[in-house]
C-alpha positions as CSV (number, residue, x, y, z in Angstrom):
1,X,143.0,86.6,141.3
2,X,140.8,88.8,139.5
3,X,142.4,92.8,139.2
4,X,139.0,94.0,140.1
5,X,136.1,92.4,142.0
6,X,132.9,93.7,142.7
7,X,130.7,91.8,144.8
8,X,126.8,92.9,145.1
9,X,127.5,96.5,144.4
10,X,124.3,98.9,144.8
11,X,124.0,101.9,144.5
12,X,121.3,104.6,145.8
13,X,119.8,107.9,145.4
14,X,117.1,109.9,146.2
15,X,113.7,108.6,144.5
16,X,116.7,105.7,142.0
17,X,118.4,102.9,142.4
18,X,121.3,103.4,140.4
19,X,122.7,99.7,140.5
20,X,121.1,97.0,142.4
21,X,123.1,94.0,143.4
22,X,125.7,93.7,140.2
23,X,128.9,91.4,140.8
24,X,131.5,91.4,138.5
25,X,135.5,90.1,137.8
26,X,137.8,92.0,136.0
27,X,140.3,89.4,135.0
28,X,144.1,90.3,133.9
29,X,144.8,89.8,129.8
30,X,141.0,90.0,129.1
31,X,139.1,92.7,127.1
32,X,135.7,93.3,128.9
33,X,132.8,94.8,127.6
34,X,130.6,96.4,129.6
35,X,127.5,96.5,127.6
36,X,123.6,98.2,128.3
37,X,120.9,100.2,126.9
38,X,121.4,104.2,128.0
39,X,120.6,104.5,131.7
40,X,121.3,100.7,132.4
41,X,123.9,102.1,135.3
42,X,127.3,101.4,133.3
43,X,128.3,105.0,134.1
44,X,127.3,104.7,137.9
45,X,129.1,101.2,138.1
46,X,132.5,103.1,136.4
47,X,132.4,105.6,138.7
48,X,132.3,103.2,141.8
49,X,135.1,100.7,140.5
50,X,137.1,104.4,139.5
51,X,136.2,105.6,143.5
52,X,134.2,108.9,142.6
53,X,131.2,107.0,144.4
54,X,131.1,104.9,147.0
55,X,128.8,102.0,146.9
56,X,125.3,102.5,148.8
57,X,126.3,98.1,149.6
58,X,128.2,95.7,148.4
59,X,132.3,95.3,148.6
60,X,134.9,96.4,146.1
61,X,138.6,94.8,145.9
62,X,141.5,95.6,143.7
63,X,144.1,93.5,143.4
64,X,142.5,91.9,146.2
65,X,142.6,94.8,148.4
66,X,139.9,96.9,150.2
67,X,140.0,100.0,148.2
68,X,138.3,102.2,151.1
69,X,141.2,101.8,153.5
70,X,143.9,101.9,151.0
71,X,142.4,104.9,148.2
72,X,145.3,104.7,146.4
73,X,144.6,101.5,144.9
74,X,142.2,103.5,142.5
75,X,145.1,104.9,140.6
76,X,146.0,101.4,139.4
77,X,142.7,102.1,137.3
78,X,142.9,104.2,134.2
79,X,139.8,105.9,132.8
80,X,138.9,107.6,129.8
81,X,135.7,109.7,129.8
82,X,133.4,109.7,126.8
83,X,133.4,113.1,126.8
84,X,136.5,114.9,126.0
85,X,138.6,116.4,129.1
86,X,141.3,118.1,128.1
87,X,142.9,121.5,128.5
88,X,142.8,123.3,125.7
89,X,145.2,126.0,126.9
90,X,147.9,123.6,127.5
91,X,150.1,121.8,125.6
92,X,150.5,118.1,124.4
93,X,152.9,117.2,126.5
94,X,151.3,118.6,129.7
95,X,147.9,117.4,128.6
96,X,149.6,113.7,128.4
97,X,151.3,113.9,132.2
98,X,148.8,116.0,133.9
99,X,148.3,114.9,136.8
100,X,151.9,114.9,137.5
101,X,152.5,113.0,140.2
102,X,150.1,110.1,139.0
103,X,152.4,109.9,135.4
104,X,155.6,110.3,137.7
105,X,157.0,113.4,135.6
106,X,156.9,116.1,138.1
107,X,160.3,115.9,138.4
108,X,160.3,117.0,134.7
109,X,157.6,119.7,135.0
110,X,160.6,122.7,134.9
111,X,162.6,121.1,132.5
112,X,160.2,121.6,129.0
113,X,162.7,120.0,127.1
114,X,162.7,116.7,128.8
115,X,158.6,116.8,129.3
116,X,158.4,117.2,125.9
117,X,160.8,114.2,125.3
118,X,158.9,112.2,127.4
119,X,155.9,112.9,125.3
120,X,157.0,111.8,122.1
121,X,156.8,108.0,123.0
122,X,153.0,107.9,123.1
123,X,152.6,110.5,120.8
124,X,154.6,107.8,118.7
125,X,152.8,105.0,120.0
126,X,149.4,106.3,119.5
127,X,150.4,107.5,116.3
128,X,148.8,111.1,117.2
129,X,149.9,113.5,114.3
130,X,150.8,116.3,116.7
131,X,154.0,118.0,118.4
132,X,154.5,118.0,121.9
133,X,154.2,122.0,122.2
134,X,151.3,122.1,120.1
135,X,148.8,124.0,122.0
136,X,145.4,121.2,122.4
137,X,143.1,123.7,121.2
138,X,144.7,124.0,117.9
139,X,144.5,120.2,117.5
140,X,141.5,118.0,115.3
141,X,139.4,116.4,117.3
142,X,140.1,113.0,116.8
143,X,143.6,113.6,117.6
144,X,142.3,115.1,121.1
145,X,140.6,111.5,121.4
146,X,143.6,109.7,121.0
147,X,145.7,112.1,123.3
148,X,143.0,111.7,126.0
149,X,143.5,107.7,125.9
150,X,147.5,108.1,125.7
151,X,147.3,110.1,128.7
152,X,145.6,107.6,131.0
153,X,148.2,104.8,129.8
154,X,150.9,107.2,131.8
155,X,149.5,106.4,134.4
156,X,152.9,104.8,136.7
157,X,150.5,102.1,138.6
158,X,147.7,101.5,136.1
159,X,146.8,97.5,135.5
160,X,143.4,98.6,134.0
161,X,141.9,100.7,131.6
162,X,137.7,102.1,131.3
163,X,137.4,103.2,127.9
164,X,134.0,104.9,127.7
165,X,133.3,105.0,123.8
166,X,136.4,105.7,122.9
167,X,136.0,105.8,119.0
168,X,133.3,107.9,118.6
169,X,135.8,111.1,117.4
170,X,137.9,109.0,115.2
171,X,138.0,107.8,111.7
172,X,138.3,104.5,110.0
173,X,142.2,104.1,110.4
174,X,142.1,105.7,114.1
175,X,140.1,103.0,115.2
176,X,142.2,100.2,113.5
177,X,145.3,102.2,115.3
178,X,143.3,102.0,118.7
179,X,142.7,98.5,118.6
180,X,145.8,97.7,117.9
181,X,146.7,99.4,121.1
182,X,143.8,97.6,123.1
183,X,145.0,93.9,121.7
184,X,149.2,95.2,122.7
185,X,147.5,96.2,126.2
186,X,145.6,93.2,126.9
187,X,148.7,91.1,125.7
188,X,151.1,92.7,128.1
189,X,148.2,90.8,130.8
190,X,146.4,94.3,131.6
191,X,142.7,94.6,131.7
192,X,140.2,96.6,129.3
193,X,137.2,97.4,130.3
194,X,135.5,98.7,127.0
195,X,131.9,100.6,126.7
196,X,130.9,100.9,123.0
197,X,127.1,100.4,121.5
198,X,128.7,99.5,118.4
199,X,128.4,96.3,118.0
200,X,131.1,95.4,115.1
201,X,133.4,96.8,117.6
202,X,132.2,94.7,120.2
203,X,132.7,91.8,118.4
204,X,136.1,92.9,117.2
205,X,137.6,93.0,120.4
206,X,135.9,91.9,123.5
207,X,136.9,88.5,125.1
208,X,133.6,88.2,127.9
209,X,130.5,90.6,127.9
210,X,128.8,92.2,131.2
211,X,125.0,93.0,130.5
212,X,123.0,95.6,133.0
213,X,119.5,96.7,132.3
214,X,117.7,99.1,134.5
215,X,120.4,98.8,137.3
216,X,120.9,95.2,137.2
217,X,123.4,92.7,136.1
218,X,121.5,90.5,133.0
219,X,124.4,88.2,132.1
220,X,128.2,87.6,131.9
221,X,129.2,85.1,128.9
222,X,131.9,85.1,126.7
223,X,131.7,86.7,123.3
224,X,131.8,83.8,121.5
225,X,129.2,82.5,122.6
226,X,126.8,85.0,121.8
227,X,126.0,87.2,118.3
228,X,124.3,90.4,117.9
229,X,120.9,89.5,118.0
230,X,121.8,87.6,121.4
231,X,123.4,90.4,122.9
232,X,120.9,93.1,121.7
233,X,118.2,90.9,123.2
234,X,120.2,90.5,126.4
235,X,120.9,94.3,126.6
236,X,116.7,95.8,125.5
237,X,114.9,92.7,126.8
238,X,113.1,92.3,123.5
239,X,113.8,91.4,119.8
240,X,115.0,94.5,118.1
241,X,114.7,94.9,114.5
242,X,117.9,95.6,113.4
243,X,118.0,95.4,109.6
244,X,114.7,97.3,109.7
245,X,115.1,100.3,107.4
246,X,113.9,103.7,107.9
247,X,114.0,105.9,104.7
248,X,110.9,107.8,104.2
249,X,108.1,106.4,102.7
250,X,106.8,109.9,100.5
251,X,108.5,110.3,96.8
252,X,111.1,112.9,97.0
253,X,108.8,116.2,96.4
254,X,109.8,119.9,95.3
255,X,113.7,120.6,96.0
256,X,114.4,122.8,98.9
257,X,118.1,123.5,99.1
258,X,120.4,124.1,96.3
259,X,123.9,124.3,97.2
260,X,126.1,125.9,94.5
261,X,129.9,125.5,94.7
262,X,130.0,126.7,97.8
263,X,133.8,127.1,100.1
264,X,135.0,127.5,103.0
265,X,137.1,126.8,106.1
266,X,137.8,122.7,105.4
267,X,136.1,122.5,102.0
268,X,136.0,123.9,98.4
269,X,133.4,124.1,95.4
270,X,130.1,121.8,96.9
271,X,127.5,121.6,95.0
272,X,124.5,119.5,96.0
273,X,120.9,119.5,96.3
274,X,117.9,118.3,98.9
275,X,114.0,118.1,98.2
276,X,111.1,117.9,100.5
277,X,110.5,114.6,102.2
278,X,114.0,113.3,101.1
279,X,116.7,112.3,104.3
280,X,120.1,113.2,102.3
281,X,122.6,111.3,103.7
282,X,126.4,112.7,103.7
283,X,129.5,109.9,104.6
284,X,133.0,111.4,105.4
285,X,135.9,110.5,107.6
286,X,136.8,112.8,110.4
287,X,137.9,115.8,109.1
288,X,136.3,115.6,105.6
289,X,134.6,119.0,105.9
290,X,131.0,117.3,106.4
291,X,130.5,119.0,109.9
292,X,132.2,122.4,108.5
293,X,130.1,122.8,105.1
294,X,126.5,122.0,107.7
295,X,127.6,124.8,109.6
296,X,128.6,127.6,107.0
297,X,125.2,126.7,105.3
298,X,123.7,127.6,108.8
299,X,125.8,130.9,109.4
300,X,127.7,129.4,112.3
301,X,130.9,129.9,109.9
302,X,131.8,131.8,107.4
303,X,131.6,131.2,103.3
304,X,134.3,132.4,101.4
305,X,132.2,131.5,98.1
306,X,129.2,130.3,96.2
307,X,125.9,130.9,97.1
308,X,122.9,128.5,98.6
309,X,119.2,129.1,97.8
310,X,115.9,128.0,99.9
311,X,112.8,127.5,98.3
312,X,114.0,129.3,95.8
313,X,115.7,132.2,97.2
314,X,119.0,133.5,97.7
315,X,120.3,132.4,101.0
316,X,121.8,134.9,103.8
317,X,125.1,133.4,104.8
318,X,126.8,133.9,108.0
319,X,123.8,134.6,110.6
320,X,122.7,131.8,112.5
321,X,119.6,134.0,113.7
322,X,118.4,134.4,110.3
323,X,118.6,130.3,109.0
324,X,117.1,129.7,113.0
325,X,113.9,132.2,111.9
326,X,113.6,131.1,108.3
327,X,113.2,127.5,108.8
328,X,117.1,125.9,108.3
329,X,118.9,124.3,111.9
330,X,121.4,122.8,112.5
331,X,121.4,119.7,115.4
332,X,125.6,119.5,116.6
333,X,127.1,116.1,117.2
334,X,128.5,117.4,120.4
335,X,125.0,117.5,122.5
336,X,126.7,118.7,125.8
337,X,128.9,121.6,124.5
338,X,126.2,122.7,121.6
339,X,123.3,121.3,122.3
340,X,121.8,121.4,125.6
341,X,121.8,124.2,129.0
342,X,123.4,121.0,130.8
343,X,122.3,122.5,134.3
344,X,119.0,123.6,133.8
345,X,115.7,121.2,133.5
346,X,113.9,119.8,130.6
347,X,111.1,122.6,130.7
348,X,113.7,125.2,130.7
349,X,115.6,123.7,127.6
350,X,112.8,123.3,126.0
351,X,110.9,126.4,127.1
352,X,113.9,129.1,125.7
353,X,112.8,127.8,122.5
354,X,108.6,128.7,123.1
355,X,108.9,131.7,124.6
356,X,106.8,134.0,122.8
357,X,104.2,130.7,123.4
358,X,104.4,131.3,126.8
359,X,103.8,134.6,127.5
360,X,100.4,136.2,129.5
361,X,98.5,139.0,128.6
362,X,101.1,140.9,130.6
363,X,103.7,139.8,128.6
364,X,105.0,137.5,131.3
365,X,106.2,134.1,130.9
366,X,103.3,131.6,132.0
367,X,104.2,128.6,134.0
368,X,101.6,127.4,133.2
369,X,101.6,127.7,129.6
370,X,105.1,126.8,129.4
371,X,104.9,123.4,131.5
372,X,101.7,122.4,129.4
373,X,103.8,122.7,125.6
374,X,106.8,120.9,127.6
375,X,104.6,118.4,128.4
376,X,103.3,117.6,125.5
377,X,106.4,117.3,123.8
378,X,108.0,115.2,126.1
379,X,104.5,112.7,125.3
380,X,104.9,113.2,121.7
381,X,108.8,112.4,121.2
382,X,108.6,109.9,124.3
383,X,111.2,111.6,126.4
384,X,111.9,109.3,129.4
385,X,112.5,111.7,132.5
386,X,111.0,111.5,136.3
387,X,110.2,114.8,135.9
388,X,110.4,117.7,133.0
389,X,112.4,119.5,136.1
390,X,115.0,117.5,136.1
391,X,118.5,118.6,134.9
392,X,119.0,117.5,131.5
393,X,122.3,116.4,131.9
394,X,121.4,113.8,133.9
395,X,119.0,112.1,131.2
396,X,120.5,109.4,129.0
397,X,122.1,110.6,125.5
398,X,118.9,108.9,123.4
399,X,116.3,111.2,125.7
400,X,118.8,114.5,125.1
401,X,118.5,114.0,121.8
402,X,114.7,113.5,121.9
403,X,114.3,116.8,123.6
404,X,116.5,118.7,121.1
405,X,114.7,117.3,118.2
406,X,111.2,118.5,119.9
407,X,112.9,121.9,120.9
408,X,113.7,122.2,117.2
409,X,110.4,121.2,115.6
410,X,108.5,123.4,117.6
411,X,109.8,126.4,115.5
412,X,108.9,124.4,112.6
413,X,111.6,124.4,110.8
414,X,111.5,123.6,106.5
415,X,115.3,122.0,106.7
416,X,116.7,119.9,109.7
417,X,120.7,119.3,109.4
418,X,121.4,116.0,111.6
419,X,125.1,115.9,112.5
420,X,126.1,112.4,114.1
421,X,122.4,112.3,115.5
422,X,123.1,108.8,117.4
423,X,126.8,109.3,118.8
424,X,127.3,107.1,122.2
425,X,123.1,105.9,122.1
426,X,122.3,102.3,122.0
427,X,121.0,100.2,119.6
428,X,117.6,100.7,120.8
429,X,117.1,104.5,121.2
430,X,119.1,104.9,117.9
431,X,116.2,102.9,116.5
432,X,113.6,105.6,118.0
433,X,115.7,108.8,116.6
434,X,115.6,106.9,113.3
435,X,111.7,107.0,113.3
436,X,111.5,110.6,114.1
437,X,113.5,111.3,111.6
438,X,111.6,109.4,109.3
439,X,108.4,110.5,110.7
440,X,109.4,114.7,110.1
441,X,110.6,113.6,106.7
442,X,107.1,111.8,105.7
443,X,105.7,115.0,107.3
444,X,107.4,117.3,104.6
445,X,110.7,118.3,106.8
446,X,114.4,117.9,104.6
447,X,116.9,116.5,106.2
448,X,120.5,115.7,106.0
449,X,122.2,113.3,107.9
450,X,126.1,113.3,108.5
451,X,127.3,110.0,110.1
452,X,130.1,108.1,110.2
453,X,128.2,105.1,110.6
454,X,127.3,103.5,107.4
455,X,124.8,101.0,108.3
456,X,122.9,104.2,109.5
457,X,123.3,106.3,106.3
458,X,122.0,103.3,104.7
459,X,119.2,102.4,106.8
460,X,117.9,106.2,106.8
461,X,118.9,108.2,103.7
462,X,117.5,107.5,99.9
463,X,120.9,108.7,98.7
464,X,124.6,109.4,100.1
465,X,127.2,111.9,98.9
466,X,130.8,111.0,100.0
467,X,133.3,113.5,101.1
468,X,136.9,113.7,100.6
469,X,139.3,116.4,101.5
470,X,137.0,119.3,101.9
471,X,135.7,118.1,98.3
472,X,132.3,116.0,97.2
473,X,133.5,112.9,95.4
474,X,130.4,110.7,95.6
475,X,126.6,110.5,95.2
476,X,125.3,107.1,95.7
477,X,121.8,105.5,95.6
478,X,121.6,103.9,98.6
479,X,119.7,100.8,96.9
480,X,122.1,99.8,95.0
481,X,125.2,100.6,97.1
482,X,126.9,98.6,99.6
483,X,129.1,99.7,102.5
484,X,132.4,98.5,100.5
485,X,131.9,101.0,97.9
486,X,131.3,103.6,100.6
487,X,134.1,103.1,102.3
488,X,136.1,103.4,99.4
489,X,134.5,106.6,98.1
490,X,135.0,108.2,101.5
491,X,138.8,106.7,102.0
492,X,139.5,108.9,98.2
493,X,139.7,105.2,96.4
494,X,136.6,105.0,94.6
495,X,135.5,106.8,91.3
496,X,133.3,109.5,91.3
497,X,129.9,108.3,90.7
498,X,126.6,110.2,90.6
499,X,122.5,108.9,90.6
């Protein structure tokens, strides 16, 4: 008997339909990928097997069971949200039992001492280099990651697990470490239910694939029975080109950005340069200092030495309102804290950027200007929405990423710092953000590129520098370089090697 069964689930709202007559088995011992294009209706189908919606038709059974007259058969499902969801105020060990009576500690929820016992088995397990009292917001990132996936495993009743790309904050060995926790999990006869776009992952782990597209269920097959260019045609519908490559086109021109042993908070003595038309790609484990050294060159944090230069000129350092007016931004990996006003529309995301575009005669903003420009950059960077009123946060990753690269371009900007531009988009839409980028780079825009992915550094960027421990180690032509050697430069094990 399957754990969970969905049987001709649908799924309605105004003007959509979400999901339109999907059936699916979740079987015990089985890892289960639940694979689709951004806005195929993966997250609306999680949410209905984890009861935050009910189903416009269709049954749901767990463990065989009706689900809407028992409710408490939805705590036999675990579920880890892409996003992170922790409390940053709290501790560890609070973060890992909360909610209480689901873990079955609240008996411990006086007694610190034995919480914080309790916790040191998954931190152990997950092999999370923290301390139970450690305050969350004082931990990295990918340790957050890991503590958000330990926590749904204390679940008392769980039998199944929804891990919504679960990797996409951790580094090389993280990942290894994870997997070895999936293949313990699935051997102990529970169910994973695993949502990545990566597809070495996919094949890494997953035992039998579920396809939607546009709200529908394509195709259930075992793994090995497909390869990647079967299951990227299953998921777009079409032959994707995926050893296309997208560096720019235009010889490197005049150099831009001079970088000139610059420090701060997570690196030390950087040096590096960028020229016009050039995609400068930077490879890095969590932690590294990639992200850090992108944002002190933009003002969002503060150098403690060494100078940058624009076009020539002595750069102002820590003033993000000065690199945002003279032509330098910075693009965050995380979209929903950094990136986007989650609860207003596309025109008003868009439009904070075009204001003095908008204005009347009377200084006023016009609608009518304003919707026009929004308009047209939703045509020109093929933005897929209903409507540019729509909330952004409802739009797929890919098309929030689209509107924050047309938000950005519309000031015009000289240098373009892209920090994991594609995190948690599918193969597809990452193949569209690769084009614009290539496109603004043929059109005389620099641009950097900080990704964790290598096949991306190498399908976009002319050459890669490698960090390691706050420190540059590594410039690679990307020509003549294959992922093995990046992955040893960026792991501290390769030798320092320059163009």
């Amino acid at each position: 008997m399957p754990l969970i069964e969905a049987r001709n689930i649908s799924r309605r709202f105004p003007g959509v339909i979400a999901l339109n007559d999907v059936s699916l088995n979740i079987e015990a011992g089985q890892v289960h990928i639940l694979a689709g294009e951004n806005g195929a209706g993966k997250s609306t189908l999680v949410k209905i097997l984890t009861g935050a919606y009910a189903p416009s038709s269709g049954s749901l059974r767990i463990d065989g069971e009706d689900p809407t007259t028992r409710p408490g058969l939805f705590d036999r499902i675990a579920y880890v949200p892409q996003e992170l969801s922790l409390f940053e105020h709290m501790t560890v060990a609070e973060n890992l039992f909360m909610p209480f009576d689901k873990s079955g500690t609240a008996r411990y929820v006086i007694d610190r001492a034995m919480l914080n016992m309790a916790a040191r088995e998954y931190i152990e397990r997950f092999e999370i280099h923290v301390e139970p009292e450690d305050l969350v917001k004082n931990i990295p990132v990918a340790d957050r990651q890991l503590l958000q996936i330990a926590r749904a495993s204390t679940r008392r009743h769980f039998k199944t697990i929804i891990l919504d790309e679960p990797t996409s904050s951790l580094t090389i060995r993280e990942t290894e470490r994870l997997f070895g926790i999936i293949r313990q999990l699935r051997e102990r006869g529970h169910a994973v239910v695993f949502i990545s776009h990566k597809m070495e992952e996919i094949f890494a782990l997953g035992d039998v694939v579920t396809v939607l597209r546009n709200g529908e269920l394509v195709a259930t097959r075992p793994l090995a029975d497909l390869d990647v260019r079967g299951l990227i045609r299953l998921m777009s519908g079409e032959e994707i080109e995926i050893d296309r490559h997208f560096q720019p086109c235009h010889a490197a021109g005049e150099t831009l950005l001079v970088v000139d042993r610059l420090s701060g908070y997570r690196f030390r003595d950087v040096s590096f340069s960028l020229r016009r038309h050039e995609i400068l790609g930077f490879a890095g484990l969590v932690g590294a200092g990639r992200s850090e050294l992108m944002q002190t060159i933009f003002g969002y944090l503060k150098a403690s030495g060494g100078s940058v230069h624009v076009n020539g000129r002595p750069w102002k350092l820590g003033d993000t309102h000065f690199s945002t007016r003279h032509g330098v931004l910075y693009l965050s990996e995380e979209r929903r804290l950094h990136g986007i006003l989650p609860l207003l529309g596309v025109r008003e995301n868009v439009g904070v950027s075009i204001f003095d575009r908008t204005l009347n005669a009377l200084g006023v903003i016009s609608r009518n200007k304003e919707r026009t420009a929004v308009e047209r950059l939703v045509a020109d960077y093929e933005v897929k929405t209903a409507s540019i009123d729509k909330q952004i946060m409802y739009l797929s990753g890919g098309n929030q990423q689209k509107v924050i690269i047309g938000r950005a371009m519309s000031g015009q900007p000289t240098i373009l710092i892209f920090d994991e531009p594609t995190k948690g988009i599918d193969v597809k839409t990452k193949a569209e953000i690769y084009r614009l980028m290539q496109r603004l780079a043929e059109e005389g825009v620099g641009i950097i590129l900080v990704s964790s992915d290598m096949d991306e550094l190498r399908k976009c960027a002319s050459r890669i520098l490698t960090m390691y421990h706050g420190t540059v180690n590594g410039e690679f032509p990307t020509a003549a370089t294959s992922n093995q050697q990046l992955v040893a430069a960026i792991l501290g094990a390769g030798e320092k090697t320059h163009e």
